[in-house]
C-alpha positions in Angstrom: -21.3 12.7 35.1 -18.4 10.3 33.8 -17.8 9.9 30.3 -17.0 6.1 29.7 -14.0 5.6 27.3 -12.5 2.1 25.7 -8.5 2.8 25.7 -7.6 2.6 22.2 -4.0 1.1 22.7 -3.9 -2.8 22.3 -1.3 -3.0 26.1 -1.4 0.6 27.2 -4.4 2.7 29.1 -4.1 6.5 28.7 -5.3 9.6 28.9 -6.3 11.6 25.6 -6.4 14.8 27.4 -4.3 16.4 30.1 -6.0 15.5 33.4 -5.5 14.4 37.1 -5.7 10.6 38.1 -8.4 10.2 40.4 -8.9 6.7 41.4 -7.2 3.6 40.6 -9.1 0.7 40.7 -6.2 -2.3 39.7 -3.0 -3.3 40.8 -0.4 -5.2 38.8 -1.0 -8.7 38.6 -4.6 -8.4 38.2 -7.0 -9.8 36.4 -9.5 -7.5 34.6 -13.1 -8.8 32.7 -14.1 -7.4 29.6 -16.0 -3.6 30.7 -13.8 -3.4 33.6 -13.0 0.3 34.6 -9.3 0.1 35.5 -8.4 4.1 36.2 -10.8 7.1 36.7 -9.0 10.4 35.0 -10.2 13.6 36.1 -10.1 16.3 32.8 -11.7 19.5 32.0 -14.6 19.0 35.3 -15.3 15.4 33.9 -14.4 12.6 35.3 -13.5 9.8 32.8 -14.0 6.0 33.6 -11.4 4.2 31.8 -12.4 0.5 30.5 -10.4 -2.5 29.5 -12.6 -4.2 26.0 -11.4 -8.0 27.2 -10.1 -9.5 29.3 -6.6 -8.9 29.9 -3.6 -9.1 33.1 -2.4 -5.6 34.5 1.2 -5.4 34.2 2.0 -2.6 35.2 0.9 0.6 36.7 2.7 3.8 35.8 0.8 6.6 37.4 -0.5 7.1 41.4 -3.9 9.0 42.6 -3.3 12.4 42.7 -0.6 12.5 39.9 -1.1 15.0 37.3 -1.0 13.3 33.7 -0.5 15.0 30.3 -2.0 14.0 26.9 -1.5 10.0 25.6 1.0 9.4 28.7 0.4 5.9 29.2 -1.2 4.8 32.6 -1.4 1.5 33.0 0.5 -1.6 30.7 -1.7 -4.4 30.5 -1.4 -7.6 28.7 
């Protein structure tokens, strides 16, 4: 099951837990709704969905699938 988790940062997605980056779903220059899931972090045999709370522009994107993450590294810059 994936846990669903609003990113806490006003312009930065990340991880609160070590964990593996599993999917992205963005890529700069996007344009994400409100609810959107932007990243899918893999941590402790839980995959995490990672949501954006408005709408907002992806700026930048800091991490690749695959890439091992640790805790509060940012992910993705939005704005």
């Amino acid at each position: 099951s994936r846990n669903k988790i609003d990113s806490l940062e006003e312009n930065t997605i990340s991880s609160p837990m070590p964990g593996k980056v599993v999917k992205i779903l963005v890529k700069p220059g996007d344009q994400v709704k409100a609810g959107d899931t932007v990243v899918v972090v893999s941590a402790m045999k839980m995959e995490s969905e990672y949501k954006v709370k408005k709408d907002r522009l992806i700026k930048e994107i800091r991490v690749k699938e695959g890439d091992t993450v640790s805790a509060n590294q940012p992910l993705i810059i939005i704005e």
